[in-house]
C-alpha positions as CSV (number, residue, x, y, z in Angstrom):
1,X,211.4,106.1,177.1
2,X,214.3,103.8,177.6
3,X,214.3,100.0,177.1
4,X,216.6,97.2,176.8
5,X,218.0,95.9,174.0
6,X,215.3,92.6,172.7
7,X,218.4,91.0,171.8
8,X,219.9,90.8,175.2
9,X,219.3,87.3,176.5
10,X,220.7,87.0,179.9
11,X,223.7,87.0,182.5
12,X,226.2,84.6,182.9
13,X,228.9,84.4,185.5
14,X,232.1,84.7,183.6
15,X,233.7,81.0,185.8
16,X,230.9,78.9,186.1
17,X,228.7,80.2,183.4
18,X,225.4,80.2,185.5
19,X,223.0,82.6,184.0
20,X,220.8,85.3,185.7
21,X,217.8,87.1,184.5
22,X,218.7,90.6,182.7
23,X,215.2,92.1,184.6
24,X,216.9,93.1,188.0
25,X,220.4,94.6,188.4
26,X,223.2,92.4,190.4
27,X,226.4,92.6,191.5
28,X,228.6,89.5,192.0
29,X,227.3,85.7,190.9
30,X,226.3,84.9,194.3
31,X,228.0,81.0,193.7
32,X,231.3,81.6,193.0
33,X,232.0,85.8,193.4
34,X,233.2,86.7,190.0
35,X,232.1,89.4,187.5
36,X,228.8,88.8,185.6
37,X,228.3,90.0,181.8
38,X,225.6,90.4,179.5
39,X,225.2,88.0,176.6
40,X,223.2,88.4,173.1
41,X,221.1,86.4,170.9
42,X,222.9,87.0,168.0
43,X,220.7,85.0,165.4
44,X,219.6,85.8,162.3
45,X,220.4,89.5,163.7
46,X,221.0,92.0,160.2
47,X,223.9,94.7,160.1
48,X,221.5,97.8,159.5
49,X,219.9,96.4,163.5
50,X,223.0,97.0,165.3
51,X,225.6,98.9,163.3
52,X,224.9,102.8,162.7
53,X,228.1,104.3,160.9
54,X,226.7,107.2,160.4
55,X,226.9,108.5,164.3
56,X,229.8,109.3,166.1
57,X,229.8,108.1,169.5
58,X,229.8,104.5,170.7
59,X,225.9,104.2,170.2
60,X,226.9,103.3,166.8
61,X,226.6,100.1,168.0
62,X,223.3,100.6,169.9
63,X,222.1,97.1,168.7
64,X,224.9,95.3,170.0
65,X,224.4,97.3,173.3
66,X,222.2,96.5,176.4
67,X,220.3,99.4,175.6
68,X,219.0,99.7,172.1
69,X,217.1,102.9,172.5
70,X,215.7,105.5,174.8
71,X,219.6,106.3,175.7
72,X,221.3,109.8,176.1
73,X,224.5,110.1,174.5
74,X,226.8,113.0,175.4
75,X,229.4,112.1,172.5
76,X,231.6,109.5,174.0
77,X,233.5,106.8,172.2
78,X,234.3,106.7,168.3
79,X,238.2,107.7,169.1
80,X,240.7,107.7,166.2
81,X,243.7,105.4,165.2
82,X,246.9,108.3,164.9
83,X,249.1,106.7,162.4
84,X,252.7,106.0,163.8
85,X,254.0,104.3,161.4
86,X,257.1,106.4,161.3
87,X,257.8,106.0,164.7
88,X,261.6,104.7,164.6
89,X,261.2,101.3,166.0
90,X,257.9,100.5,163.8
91,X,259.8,101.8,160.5
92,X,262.7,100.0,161.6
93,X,261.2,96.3,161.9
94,X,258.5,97.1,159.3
95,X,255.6,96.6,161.5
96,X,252.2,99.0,161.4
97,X,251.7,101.3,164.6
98,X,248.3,103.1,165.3
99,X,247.7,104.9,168.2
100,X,244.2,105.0,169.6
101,X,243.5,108.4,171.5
102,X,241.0,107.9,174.0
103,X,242.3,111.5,175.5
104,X,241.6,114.6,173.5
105,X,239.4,115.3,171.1
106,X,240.1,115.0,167.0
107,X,237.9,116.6,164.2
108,X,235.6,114.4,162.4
109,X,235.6,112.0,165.4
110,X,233.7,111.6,168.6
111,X,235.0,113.0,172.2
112,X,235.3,111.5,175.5
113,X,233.2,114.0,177.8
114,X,236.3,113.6,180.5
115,X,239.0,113.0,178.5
116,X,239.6,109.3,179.1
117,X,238.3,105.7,177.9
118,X,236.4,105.5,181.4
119,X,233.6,107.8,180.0
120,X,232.7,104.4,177.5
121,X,231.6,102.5,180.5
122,X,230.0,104.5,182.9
123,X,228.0,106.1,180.0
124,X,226.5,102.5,179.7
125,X,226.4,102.7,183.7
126,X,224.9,105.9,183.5
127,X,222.1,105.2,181.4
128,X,221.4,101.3,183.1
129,X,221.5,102.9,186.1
130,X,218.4,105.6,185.2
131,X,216.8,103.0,183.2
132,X,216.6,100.9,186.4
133,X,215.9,103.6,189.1
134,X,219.0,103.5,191.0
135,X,219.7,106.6,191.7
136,X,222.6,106.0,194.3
137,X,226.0,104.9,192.9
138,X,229.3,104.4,194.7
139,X,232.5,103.9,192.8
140,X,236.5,102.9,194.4
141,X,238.5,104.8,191.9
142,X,242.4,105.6,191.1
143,X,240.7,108.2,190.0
144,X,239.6,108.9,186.2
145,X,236.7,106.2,186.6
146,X,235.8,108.6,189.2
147,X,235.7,111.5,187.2
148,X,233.7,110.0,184.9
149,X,230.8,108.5,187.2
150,X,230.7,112.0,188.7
151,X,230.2,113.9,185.4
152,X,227.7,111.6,184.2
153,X,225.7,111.6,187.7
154,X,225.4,115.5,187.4
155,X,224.3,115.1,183.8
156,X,221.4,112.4,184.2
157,X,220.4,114.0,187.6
158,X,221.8,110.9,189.5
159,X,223.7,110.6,193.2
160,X,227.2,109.4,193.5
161,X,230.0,109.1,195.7
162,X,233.2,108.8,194.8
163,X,236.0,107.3,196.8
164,X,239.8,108.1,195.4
165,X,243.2,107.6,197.3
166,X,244.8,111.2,198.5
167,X,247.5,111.4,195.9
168,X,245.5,111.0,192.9
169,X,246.1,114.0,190.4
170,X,245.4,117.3,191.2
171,X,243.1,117.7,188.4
172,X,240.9,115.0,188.6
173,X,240.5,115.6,192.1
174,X,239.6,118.8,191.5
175,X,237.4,118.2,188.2
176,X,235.0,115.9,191.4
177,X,235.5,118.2,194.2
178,X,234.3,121.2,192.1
179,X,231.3,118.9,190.8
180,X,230.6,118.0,194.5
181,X,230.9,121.6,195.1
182,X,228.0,122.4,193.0
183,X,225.7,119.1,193.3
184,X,225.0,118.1,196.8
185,X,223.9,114.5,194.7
186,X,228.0,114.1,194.3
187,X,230.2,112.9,197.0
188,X,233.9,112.9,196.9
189,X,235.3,110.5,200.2
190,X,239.1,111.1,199.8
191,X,241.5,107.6,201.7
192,X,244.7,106.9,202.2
193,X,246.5,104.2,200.1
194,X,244.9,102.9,196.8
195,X,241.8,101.7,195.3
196,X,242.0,98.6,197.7
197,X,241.4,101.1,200.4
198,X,238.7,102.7,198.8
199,X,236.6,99.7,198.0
200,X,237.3,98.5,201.6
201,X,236.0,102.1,202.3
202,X,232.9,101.9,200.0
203,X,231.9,98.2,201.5
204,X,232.2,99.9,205.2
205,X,230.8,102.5,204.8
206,X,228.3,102.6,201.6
207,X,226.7,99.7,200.5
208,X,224.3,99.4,203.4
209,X,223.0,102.9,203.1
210,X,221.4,101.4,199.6
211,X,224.7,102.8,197.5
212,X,224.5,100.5,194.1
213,X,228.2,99.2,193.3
214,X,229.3,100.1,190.2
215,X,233.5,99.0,191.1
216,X,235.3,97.3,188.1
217,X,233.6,94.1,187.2
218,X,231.2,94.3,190.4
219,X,228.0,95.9,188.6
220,X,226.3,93.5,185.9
221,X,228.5,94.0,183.1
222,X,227.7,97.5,182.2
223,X,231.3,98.8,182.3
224,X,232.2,95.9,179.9
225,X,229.7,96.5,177.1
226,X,230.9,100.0,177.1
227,X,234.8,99.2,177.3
228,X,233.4,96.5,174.7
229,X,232.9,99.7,171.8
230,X,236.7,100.1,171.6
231,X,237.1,96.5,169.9
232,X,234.1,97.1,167.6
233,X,235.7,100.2,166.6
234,X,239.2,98.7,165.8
235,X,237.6,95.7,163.7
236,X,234.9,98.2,161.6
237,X,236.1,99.7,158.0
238,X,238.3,102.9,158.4
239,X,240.9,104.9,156.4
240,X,243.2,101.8,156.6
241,X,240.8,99.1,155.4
242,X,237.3,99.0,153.7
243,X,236.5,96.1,155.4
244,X,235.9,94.5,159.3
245,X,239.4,93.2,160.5
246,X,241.2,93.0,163.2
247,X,244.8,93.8,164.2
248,X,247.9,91.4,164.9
249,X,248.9,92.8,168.1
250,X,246.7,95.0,171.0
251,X,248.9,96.6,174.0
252,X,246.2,97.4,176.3
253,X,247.7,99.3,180.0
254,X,245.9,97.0,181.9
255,X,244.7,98.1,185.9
256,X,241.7,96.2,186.5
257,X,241.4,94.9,182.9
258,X,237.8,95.7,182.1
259,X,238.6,96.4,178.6
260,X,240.5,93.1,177.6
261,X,237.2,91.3,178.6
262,X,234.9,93.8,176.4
263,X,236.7,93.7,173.4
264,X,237.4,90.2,173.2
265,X,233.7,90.1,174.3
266,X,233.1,92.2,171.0
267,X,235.2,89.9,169.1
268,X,233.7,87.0,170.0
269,X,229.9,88.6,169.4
270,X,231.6,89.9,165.6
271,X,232.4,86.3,164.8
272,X,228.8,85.3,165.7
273,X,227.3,87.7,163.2
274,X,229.6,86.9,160.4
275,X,231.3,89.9,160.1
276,X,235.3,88.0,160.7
277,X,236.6,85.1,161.4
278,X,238.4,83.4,164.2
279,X,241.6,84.7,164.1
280,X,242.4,87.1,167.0
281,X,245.0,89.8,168.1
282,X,248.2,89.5,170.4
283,X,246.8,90.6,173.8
284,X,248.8,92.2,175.7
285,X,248.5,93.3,179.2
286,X,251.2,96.4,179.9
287,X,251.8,97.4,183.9
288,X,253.8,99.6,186.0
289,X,257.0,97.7,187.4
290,X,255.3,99.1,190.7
291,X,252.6,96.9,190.3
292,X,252.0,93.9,188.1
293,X,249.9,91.7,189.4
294,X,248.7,90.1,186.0
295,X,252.5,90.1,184.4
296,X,253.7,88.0,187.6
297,X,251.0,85.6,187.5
298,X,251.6,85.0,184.3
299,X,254.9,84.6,184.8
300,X,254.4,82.1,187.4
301,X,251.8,80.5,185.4
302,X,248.9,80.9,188.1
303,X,245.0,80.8,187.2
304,X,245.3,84.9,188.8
305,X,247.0,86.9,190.5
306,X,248.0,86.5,194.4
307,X,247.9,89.3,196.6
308,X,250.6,91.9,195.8
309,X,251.6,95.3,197.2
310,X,250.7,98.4,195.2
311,X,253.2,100.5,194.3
312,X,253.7,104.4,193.6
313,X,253.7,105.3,189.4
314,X,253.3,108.4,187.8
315,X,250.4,105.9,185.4
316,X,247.9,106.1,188.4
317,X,245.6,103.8,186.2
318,X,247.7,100.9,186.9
319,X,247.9,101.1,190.6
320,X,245.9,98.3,191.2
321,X,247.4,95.5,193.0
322,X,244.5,92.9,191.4
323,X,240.9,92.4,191.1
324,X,238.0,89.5,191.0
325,X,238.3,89.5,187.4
326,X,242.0,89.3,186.7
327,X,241.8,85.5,186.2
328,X,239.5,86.6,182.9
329,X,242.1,88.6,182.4
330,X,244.8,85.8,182.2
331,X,242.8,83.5,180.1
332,X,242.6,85.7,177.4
333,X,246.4,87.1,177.0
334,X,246.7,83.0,177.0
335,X,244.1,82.3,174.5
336,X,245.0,85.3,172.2
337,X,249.2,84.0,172.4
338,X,250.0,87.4,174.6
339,X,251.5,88.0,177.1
340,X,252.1,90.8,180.0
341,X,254.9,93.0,180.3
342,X,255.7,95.4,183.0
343,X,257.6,99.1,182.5
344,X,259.7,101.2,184.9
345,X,259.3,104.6,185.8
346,X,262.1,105.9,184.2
347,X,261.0,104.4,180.7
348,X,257.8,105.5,181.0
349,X,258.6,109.3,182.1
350,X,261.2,109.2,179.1
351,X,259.0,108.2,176.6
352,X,256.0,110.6,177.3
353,X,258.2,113.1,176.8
354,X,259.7,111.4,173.6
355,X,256.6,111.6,172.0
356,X,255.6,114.7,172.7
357,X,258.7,116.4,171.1
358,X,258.1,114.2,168.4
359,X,254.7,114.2,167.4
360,X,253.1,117.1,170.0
361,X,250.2,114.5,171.4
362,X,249.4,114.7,174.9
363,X,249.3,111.0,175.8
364,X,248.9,109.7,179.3
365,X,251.4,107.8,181.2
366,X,249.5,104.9,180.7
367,X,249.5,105.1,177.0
368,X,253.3,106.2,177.0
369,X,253.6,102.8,179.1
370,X,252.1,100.6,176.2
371,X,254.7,102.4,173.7
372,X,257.8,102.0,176.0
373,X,256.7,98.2,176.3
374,X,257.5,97.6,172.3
375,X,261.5,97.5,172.4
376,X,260.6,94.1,174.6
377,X,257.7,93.0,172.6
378,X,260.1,93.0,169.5
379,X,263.0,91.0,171.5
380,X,260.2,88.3,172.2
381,X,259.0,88.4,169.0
382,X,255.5,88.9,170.2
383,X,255.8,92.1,167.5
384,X,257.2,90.9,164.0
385,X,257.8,92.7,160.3
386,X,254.1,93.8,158.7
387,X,252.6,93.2,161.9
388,X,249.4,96.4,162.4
389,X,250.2,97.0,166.3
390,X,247.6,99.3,168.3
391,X,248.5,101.2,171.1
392,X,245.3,102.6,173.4
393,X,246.1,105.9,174.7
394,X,243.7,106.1,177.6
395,X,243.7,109.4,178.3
396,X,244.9,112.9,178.3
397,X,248.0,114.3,179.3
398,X,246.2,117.2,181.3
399,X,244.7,115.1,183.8
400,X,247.6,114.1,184.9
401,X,249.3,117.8,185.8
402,X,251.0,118.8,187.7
403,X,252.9,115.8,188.1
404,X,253.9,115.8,184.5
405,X,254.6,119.4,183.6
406,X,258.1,119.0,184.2
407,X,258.3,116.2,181.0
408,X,257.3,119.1,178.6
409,X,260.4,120.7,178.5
């Protein structure tokens, strides 16, 4: 039978701090609106309670999870760092250049069930959500966060509707429509627009038929703690290092942000147990020209983002024009000495296909984003010589056909 994690102490709004029982499931803090997370006693707590090297998926890190035991796994999470050391401008400047591929699968490693990072959080969402009896979930999507609640829902026998804008890609429209095909427990509500018109959709129309919000940052931190695994699998010993470290410099593509808060979250929580010190990576926030919400607010030096218009990008995942937890966001590309950098089209386009003549991986336009990003990064010096730079990859080529294909050739 599931349980939650003894360790896990409370809530706390992530602006003004107030904390909430971890008993009942929330959305917003009801004072000020912003995203809730979940927050540890990390006392006296031993290595062999949390950390589990010898699994591979993210409950590796079970103890430092909301839910210790009682949890279904399907695989997800424990992605690997593809050395790219010889890519030309890394050898060039002497700097370190890992990719992590949160898309397909690699041998020895774990596997994404739908072939992005998404699958991390709603796996936690998955298994709160059962653990809690709520057994009607609504998510606003670009689209793989969609394909991921779905695929979980039909696993853990749970309802969900999904709500994705018209021109997200074929196939992960067509990886929901075939599971709503087949479960009448899964919904796919199809809008115009973006995800802003989705989540208007999903308020509208959803939330008071008892739907349970499980948006970006709007459920109770679930989607952090699993976005949170990604961090605790960059700092733990690997083929690079025997010991826990962290790298210089993170480019993260960065839609709603989720993952920014989770793994500094696991930094912070790493530091608390001993395990490094306070020394932190670069963050840094990469966005599509078409919309960059974060880079222009921290351009103009704002506490977040004011309202701007989405645009149209071949990287779907960072169509989103901003979010209650950008200002989160923000603080930590300031704290970390990052920054936010936005890429055209063109560049992005070009350098998916550069890399897959060159090394045959099938990143997503995203990930080909945060590589286009480093010519920049080096002129700014934000990357220098012996620097280890990591690149998240957030999912796979595939899902983004046929929009794509043509970048093959």
């Amino acid at each position: 039978m599931s349980q939650l994690n003894p360790r896990l102490s409370h809530l706390q709004c992530t602006l003004c701090a107030t904390h909430f029982p971890v008993d009942q499931p929330m959305n917003l803090c009801p004072h000020d609106h912003r995203p809730v997370q979940m927050m540890y006693d990390t006392t006296a707590m031993k290595t062999d309670q949390w950390y589990h090297p010898e699994r591979r998926d993210l409950w590796r890190f079970a103890g430092l999870l909301p839910m210790a035991e009682g949890f279904r796994s399907f695989g997800e999470g424990y992605t690997p760092l593809l050395d790219y050391r010889d890519q030309s401008l890394a050898a060039q400047h002497g700097f370190s250049l890992f990719v992590k591929d949160e898309g397909m699968g690699h041998p020895g490693f774990g596997q994404n069930p739908t072939l992005s990072f998404k699958d991390r959080g709603m796996a936690v969402v998955a298994n709160m959500a059962a653990h809690y009896g709520l057994n009607k979930l609504v998510v606003p999507t670009q689209g793989n966060a969609g394909d991921s609640l779905a695929w979980y829902a039909n696993q853990m026998g749970l309802a969900a509707t999904i709500i994705m804008p018209d021109d997200t890609p074929a196939p992960i429209q067509g990886s929901v429509a075939a599971l709503a095909y087949h479960n009448p427990h899964i919904k796919l509500d199809m809008v115009k627009g973006t995800i802003k018109e989705a989540g208007l959709k999903m308020k509208a129309e959803y939330l008071d038929q008892g739907y349970f919000n499980v948006a970006t940052f709007q459920e109770p931190g679930w989607r952090i703690e699993g976005k949170k695994t990604m961090g605790l699998e960059l700092a733990e010993p690997n083929a690079q290092c025997d010991q826990w470290r962290l790298p210089d410099v993170i480019l993260y593509p960065t839609g709603g942000g989720t993952g920014i808060l989770g793994m500094w979250k696991a930094f912070d929580e790493l530091e608390a147990l001993g395990m490094i010190g306070d020394q932190r990576p670069k963050i840094i926030a990469v966005q599509s020209a078409a919309t960059p919400p974060v880079k222009n607010a921290i351009d103009a030096g704002l506490f977040e983002p004011e309202p701007t218009p989405a645009g149209h990008t071949l990287a779907v995942g960072l169509n989103v024009a901003g979010g209650i937890g950008h200002f989160k966001v923000m603080d930590i590309i300031r704290q970390s000495g990052g920054t936010s950098v936005a890429i055209n089209e063109r560049d992005i386009a070009h350098t998916l296909q550069q890399v897959w003549q060159d090394k045959h991986w099938w990143l997503c336009p995203e990930g080909a984003a945060c590589l286009a990003a480093l010519p920049e990064l080096i002129d700014q010096q934000m990357i220098n010589s012996k620097d280890q730079v990591v690149v998240f990859n957030t999912g796979s080529f595939e899902k983004y056909l046929p929009d794509v294909r043509h970048l093959l050739g």
